[in-house]
N, C-alpha and C positions, 0 to 999 in steps of 0.2 A: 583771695580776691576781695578788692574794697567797693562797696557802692559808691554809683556817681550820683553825686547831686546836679540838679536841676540847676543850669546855669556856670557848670564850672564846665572844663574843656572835656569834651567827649560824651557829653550829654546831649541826648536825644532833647529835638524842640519840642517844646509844648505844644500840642495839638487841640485845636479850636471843641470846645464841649459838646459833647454829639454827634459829630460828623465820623468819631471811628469807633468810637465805645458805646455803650448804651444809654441812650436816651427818648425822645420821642418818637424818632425811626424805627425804634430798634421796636417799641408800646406797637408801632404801629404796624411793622413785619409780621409779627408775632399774632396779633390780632387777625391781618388776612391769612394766615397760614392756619390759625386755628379752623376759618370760616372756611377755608377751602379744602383741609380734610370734613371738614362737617358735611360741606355739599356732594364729595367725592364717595362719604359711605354712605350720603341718603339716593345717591344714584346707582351706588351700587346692587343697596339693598333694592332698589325698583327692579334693575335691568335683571336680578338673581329672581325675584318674583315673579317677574311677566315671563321668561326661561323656564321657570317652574310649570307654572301653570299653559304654559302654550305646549309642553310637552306630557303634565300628565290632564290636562284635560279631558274631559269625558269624549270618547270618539266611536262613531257609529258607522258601520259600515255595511253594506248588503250586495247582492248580486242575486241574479238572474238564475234559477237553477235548469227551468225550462219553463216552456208556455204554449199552451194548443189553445186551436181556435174552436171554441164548443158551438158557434150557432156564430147567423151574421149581426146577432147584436149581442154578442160575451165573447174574451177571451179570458181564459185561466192562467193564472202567472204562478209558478211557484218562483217564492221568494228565500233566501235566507240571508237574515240578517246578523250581526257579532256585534253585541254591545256591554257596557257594564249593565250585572245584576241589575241595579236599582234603578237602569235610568229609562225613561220613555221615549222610545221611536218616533219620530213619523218618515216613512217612506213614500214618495210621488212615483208612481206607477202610469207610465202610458202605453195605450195600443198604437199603432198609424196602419192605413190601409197597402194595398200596392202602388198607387202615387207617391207615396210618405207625407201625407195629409195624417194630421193628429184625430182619431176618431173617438177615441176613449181617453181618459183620465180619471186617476182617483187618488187621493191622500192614504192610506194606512197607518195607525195608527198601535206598533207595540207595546204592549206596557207588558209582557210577562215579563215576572223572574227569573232571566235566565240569563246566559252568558250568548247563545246562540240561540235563536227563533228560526224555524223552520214554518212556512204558513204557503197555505193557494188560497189565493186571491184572484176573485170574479171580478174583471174590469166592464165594465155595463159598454157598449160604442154604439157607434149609429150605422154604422157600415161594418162590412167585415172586416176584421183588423186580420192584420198578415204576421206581427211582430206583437211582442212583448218585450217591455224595456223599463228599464230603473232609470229613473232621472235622478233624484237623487233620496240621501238618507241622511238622518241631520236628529238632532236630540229634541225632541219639542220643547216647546214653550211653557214656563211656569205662569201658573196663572187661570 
């Protein structure tokens, strides 16, 4: 097989500089292509972070074990709570009476080292409370 030269019969035309080979389009493909893997793995590494941490974060949890009503201004809650070893509780504890009027509230405050706290808790009210109940349980605040 013999090469054609440029210009004799069966030769491919000459094609304008740039438009099919590399030149400034090509500087400049290359350049967005670089920037848009760049932004594709700092987003990924975000969405793989915030995934991380929204699944092993610190998580607290408690419920109502039972609760009598000791006088008409105390009810006793026993509480238990599940949290990591190291981290500090606070649980919102309410009484309501037989209307479902809030008569009592109180904050709690875990800090033992445990994995599980077992605690009774005196809720002070102003009327007789009929219920004991967990509003909620949540990691306190640093600070």
């Amino acid at each position: 097989m013999t090469a054609v030269r440029p210009g004799e019969p069966g030769a491919r035309p000459a094609l304008p500089d740039g438009r099919y080979g590399p030149g400034a389009d090509a500087r400049a493909d290359r350049k967005l292509r670089i920037a848009a893997v760049v932004l594709g793995a700092l987003m990924a590494v975000g969405v793989g972070w915030y995934g991380w941490h929204a699944l092993t974060g610190t998580k607290v949890s408690g419920q109502v074990i039972a609760f009598k009503a000791v006088s008409d201004q105390a009810v006793e809650i026993h509480l238990e709570v599940h949290k990591d070893p190291g981290t500090v509780a606070v649980c919102t504890l309410r009484s309501v009476d037989v209307d479902h009027n809030e008569v009592g509230r109180k904050d709690v405050r875990l800090a033992q080292h445990a994995r599980q706290v077992d605690t009774v808790v005196t809720v002070r009210t102003t009327s007789r409370g009929e219920t004991g109940e967990l509003v909620s349980c949540q990691t306190a605040p640093r600070g």
